[in-house]
C-alpha positions in Angstrom: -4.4 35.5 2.4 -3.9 36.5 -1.4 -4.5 34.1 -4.1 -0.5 34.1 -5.0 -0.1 32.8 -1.0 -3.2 30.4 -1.9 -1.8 28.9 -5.2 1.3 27.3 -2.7 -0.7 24.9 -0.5 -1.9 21.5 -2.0 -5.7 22.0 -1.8 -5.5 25.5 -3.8 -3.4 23.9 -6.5 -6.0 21.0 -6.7 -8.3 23.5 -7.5 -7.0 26.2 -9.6 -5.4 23.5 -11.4 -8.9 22.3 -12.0 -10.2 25.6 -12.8 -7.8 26.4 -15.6 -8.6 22.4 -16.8 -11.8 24.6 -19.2 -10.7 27.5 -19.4 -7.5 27.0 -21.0 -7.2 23.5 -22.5 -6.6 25.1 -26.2 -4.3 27.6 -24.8 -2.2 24.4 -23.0 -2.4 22.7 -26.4 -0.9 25.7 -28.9 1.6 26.5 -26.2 3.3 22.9 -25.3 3.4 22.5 -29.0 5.5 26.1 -29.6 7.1 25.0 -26.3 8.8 22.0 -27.5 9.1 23.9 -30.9 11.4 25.9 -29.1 13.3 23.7 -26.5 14.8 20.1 -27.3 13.9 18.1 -24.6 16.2 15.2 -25.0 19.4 17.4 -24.7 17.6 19.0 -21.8 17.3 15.3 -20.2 20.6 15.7 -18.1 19.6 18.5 -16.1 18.2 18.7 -12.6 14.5 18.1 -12.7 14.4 22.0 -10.9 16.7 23.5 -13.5 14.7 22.0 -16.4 11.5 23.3 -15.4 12.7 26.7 -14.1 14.4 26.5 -18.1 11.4 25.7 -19.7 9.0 28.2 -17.3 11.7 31.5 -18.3 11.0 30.2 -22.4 7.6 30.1 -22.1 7.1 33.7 -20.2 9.0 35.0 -23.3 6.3 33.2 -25.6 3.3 34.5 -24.4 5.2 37.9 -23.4 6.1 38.0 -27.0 2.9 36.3 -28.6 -0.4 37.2 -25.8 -2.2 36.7 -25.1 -2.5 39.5 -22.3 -3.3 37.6 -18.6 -3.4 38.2 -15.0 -0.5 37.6 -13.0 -2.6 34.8 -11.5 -3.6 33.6 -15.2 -0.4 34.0 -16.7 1.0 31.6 -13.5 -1.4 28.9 -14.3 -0.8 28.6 -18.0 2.8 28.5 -17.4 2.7 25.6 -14.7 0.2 24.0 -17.0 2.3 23.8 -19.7 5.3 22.7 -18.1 2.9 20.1 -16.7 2.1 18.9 -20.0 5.5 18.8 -21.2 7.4 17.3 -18.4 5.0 15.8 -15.7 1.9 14.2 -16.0 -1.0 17.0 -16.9 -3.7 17.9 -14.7 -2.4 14.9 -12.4 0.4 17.0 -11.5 -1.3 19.1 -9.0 -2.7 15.9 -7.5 0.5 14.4 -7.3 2.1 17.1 -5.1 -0.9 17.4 -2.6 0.5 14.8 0.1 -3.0 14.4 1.9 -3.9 12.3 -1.2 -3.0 8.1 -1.2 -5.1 7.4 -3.9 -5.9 8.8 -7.9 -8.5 7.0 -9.5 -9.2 8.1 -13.1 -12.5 6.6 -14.5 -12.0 8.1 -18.1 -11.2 12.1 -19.1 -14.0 13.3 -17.3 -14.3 11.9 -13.8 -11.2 11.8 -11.0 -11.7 10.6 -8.0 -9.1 11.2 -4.7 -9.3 9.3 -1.4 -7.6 11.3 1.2 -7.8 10.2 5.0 -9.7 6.9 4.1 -12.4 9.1 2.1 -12.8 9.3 -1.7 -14.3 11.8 -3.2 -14.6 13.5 -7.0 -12.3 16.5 -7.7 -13.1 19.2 -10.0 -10.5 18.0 -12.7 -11.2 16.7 -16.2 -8.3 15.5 -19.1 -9.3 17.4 -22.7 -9.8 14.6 -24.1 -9.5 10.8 -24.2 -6.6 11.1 -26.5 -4.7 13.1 -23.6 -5.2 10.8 -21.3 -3.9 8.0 -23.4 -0.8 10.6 -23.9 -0.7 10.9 -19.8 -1.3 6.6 -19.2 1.8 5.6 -22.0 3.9 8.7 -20.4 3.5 7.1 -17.2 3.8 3.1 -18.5 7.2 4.1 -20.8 9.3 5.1 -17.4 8.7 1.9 -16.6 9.5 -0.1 -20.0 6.1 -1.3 -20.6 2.9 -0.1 -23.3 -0.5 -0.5 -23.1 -2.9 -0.5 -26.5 -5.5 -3.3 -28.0 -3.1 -5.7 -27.8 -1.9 -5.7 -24.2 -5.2 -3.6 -22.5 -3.4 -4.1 -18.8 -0.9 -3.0 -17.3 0.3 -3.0 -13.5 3.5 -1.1 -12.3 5.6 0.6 -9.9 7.2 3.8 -10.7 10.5 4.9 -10.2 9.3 7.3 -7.5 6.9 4.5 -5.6 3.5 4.8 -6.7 2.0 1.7 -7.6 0.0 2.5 -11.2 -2.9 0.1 -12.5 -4.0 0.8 -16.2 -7.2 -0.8 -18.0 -8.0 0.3 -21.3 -10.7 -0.3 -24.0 -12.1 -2.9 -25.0 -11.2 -4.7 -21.5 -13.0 -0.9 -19.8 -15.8 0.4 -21.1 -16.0 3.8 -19.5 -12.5 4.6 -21.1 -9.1 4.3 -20.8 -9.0 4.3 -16.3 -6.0 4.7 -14.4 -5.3 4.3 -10.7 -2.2 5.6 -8.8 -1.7 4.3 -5.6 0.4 6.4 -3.9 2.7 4.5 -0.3 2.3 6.7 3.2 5.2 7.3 5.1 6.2 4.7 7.3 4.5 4.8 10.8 5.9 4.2 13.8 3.9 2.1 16.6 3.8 5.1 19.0 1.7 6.9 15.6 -0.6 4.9 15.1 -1.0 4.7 18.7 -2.0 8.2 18.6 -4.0 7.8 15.8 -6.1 5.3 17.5 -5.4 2.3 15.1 -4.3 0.0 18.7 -3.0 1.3 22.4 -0.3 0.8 24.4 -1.0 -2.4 26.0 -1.3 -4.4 22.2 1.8 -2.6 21.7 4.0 -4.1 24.5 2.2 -7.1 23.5 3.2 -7.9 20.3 6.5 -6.2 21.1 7.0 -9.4 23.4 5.4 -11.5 20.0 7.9 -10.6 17.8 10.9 -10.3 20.2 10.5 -13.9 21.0 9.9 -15.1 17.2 6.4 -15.6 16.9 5.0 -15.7 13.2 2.8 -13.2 12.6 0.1 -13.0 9.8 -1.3 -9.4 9.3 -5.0 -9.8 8.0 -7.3 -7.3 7.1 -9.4 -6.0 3.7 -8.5 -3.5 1.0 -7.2 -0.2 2.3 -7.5 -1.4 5.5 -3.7 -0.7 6.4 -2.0 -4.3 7.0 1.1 -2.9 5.7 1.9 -0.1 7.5 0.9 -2.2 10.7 3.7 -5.1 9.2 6.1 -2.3 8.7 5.4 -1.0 12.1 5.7 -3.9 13.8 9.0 -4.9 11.3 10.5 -1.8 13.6 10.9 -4.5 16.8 13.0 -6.6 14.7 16.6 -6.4 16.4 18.8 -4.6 13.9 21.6 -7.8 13.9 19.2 -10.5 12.1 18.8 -11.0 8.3 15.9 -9.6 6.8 14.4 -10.7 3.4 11.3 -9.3 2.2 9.3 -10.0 -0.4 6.4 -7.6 -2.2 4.8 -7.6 -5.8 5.2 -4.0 -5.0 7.9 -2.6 -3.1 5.9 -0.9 -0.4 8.2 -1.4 3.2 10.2 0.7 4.1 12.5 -1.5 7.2 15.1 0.6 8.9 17.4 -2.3 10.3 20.7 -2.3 8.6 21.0 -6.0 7.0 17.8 -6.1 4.8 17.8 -8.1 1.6 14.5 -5.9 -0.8 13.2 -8.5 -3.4 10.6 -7.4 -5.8 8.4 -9.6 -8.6 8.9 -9.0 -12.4 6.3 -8.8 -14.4 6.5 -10.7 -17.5 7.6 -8.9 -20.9 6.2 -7.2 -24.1 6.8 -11.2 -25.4 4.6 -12.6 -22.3 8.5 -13.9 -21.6 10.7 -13.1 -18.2 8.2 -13.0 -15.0 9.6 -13.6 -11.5 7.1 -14.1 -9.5 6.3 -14.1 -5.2 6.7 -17.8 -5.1 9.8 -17.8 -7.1 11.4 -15.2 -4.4 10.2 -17.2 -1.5 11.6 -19.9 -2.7 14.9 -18.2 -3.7 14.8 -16.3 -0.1 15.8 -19.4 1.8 18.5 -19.9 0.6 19.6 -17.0 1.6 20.2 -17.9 5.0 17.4 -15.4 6.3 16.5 -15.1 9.9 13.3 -13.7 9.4 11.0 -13.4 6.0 8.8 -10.6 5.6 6.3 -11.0 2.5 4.2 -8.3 1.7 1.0 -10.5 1.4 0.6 -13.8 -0.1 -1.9 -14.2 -2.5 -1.2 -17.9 -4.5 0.7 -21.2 -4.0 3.6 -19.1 -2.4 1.7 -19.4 0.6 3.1 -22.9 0.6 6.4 -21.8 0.8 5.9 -20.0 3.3 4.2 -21.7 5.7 7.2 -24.3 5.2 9.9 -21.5 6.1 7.8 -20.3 9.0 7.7 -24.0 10.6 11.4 -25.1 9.8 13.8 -22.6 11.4 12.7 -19.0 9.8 10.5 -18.3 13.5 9.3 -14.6 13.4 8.4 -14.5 10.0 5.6 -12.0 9.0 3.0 -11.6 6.1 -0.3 -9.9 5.0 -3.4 -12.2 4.0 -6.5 -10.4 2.4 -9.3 -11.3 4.6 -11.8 -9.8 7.0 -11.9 -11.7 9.8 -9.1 -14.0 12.0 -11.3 -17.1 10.9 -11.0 -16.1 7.0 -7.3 -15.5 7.2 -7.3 -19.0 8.0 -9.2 -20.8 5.8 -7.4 -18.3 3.1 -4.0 -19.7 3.9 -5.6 -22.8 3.4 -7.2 -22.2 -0.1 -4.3 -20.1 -1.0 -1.8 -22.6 0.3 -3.8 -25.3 -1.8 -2.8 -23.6 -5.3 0.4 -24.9 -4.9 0.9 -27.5 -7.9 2.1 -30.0 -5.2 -1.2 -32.0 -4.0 -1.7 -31.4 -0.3 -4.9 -33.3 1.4 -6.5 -29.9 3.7 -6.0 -32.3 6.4 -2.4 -31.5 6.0 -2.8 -28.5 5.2 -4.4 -27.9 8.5 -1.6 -29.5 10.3 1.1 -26.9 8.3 -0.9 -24.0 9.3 -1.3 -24.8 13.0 2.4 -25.1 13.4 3.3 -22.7 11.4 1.1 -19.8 12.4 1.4 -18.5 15.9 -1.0 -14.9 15.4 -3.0 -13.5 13.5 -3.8 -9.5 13.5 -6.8 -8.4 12.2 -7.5 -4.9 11.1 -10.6 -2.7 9.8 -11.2 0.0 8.2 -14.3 1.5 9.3 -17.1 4.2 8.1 -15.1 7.3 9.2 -12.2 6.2 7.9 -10.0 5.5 10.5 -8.4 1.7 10.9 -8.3 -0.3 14.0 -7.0 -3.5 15.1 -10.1 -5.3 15.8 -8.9 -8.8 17.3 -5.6 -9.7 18.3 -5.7 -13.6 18.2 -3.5 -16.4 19.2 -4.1 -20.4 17.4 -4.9 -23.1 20.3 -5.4 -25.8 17.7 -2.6 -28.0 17.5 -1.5 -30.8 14.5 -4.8 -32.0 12.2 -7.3 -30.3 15.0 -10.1 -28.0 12.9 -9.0 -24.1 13.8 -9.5 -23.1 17.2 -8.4 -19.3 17.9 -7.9 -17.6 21.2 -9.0 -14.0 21.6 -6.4 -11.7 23.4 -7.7 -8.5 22.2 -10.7 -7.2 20.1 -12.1 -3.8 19.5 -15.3 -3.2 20.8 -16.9 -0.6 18.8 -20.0 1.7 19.7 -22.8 2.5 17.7 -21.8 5.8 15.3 -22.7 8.9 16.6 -23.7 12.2 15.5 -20.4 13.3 14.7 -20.1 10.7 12.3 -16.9 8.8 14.2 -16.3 5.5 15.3 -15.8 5.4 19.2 -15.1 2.2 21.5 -12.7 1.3 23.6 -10.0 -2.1 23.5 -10.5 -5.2 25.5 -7.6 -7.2 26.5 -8.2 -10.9 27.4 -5.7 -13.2 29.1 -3.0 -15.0 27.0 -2.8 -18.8 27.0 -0.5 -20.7 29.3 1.8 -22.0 26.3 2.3 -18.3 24.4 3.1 -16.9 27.9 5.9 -20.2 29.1 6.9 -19.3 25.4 7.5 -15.1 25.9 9.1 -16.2 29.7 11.7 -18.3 28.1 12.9 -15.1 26.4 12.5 -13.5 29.2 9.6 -11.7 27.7 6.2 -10.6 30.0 2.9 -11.0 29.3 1.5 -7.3 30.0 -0.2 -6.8 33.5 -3.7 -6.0 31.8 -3.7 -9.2 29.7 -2.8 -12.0 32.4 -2.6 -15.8 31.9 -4.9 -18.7 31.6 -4.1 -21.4 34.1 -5.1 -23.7 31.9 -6.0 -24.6 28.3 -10.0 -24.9 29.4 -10.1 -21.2 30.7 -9.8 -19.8 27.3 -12.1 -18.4 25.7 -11.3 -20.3 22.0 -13.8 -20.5 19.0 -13.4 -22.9 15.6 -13.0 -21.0 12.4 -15.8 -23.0 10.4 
């Protein structure tokens, strides 16, 4: 394959890109400045994105055809896309940006970049010139979105126009520099995918199929990265397409296909600190909307209050995320996180709201090789002001790493308590042959979360 044919995939553009990053820099520098010498690029604003860059790509061949200084074809390529980079896009990010193995772009100051690309991170040979163009680069990427980051206001944390979630931190709050993190949203998933990608099998599948069908409320847990909400927008997929659907994010990640879906988003507060909508506010504001179900993204404050109400007064089937790493965290979370509330609830009531609100609880994993797994499927057994009891009905049992440096195990799939399974059959929902049912409340195999 030539080096033209390389420069179209992804990985090769990662890299040349990178390898022009030392080469070049001054060249970048004189050329974006005769560039926009030559074109106005506010009265270019109101063209296609294509026809603008295809524009600005035919002036600048004329530049350095008229000016040098004399290049490869391969050379002469890269300066050009670098430019136009530098002018329209986002710099040496730009390459990055269109290489769709990539979720994540971690900038720790102008000299280090980090990816993460199937659940790995790992440095890439790019570099900014210098700390001032990264500054350029973070308050490109911060004015699309009407906000500005200096001294005065150090952090900044935004969605762009085209999804990516951006996190900025700059001096004095970072010492290593000004750092930016783009966090870019996979495609949505279907269950059968991740199915084949080994996250859960077929049998947790029909199971929560017959969970959601027949309203249960369902709290996704899991840790950073770990995938909770592609699993929630999965599962959102078994949602019949008739029923009202509000969700709720800080970032507007799901991506439901049903027709009657209500999106609400938080607000971040102002340049005058003035203006913020918050996840609580939404909830609240959700019911009374007349939802049937209410999907929030994860809950993370006294909004958990709010929606622990909605689950346990007439909005059954309601989903969320919880950051935790096991089914027994996820509840003392709610808990904690349902205790922030500025209404005073004794944990003894708090206790008795979670165990009639929350029916399961999904935990997932990321592990060493980077794949994510369900790990437990759990049902709560406790009832009222009891202390936590959870019932197992699934759980990953994983085997030690091998040489090939992948996780292997297999699922096990435990019976289903008498009162979830009475509950699916008056849907007419089935528990799945390889689960079964406990005769009685004593056969299960139940554990406190302490």
């Amino acid at each position: 394959m030539s080096l033209r044919a390389r420069m179209t995939t992804p990985e090769s553009r990662t890299r040349t890109g990178a390898a022009a990053d030392g080469g070049t820099a001054h060249l970048v520098s004189a050329y974006r400045t005769k560039l926009l010498e030559e074109i106005d690029l506010a009265e270019m604003s109101a063209l296609p994105s294509s026809e603008r860059r295809a524009r600005l790509e035919r002036v600048l061949g004329h530049l350095i055809s008229r000016e040098g200084p004399v290049l490869s074809t391969v050379d002469r390529e890269l300066l050009i896309r670098r430019v136009v980079d530098e002018a329209l896009g986002l710099g040496v990010l730009e390459p990055l940006l269109e290489d769709a193995s990539i979720t994540e772009i971690m900038v720790n100051g102008p000299d280090q970049v980090f990816v993460e690309r199937s659940g790995h991170v790992e440095q890439v040979p790019v570099r900014f010139a210098s700390e001032e163009q990264l500054m350029q680069t973070i308050e490109r990427i911060v004015s699309t979105v009407n906000r500005r980051v200096d001294e005065s206001n150090p952090m900044v944390d935004a969605r762009l126009p085209s999804g990516e979630r951006v996190n900025v931190i700059v001096p004095p709050l970072s010492l290593t520099g000004p750092t930016l993190t783009i966090r870019r949203f996979p495609r949505a998933y279907a269950l059968h995918e991740l199915i084949a990608m080994g996250t859960l099998d077929e049998h947790i599948v029909a199971l929560l199929s017959g969970f959601i069908r027949a309203r249960f409320n369902v709290i996704v847990s899991g840790g950073t990265g770990s995938g909770k909400t592609t699993l929630l927008n999965a599962l959102s997929g078994l949602i019949p397409d008739h029923e009202r659907i509000i969700t709720v994010e800080d970032a507007a990640e799901l991506q439901l296909q049903q027709r009657h879906i209500i999106r609400l988003e938080t607000r971040p507060p102002n340049v005058e600190g003035r203006g913020q909508i918050t996840v609580r506010d939404l909830v609240r504001n959700s019911l009374r909307m007349r939802p049937d179900r209410i999907i929030v993204g994860e809950v993370r404050g006294g909004e958990t209050l709010d929606m622990l109400q909605a689950m346990s007064t007439g909005h059954d089937g309601s989903l969320a995320t919880v950051h935790a790493n096991s089914a027994e965290d996820a509840l003392m979370r709610l808990q904690t996180l349902a205790s922030m509330s500025e209404v005073e609830i004794p944990f003894a009531a708090l206790q008795d709201q979670i165990n009639s609100a929350v029916d399961v609880i999904i935990q997932l994993a990321r592990f060493p090789d980077g794949t994510r797994k369900v790990t437990e499927v759990v049902l709560l057994a406790s009832h009222g002001r009891e202390v936590f009891r959870i019932a197992s009905v699934s759980r990953f049992d994983a085997e030690p790493m091998g040489p090939d440096g992948k996780v292997h195990g297999s699922f096990a799939h435990l019976p289903v308590p008498r009162r979830a399974a009475d509950r699916l059959h008056m849907v007419s929902e089935t528990v799945p042959p390889l689960f079964g049912v406990a005769n009685e409340e004593g056969q299960l195999s139940t554990r406190e979360a302490e």
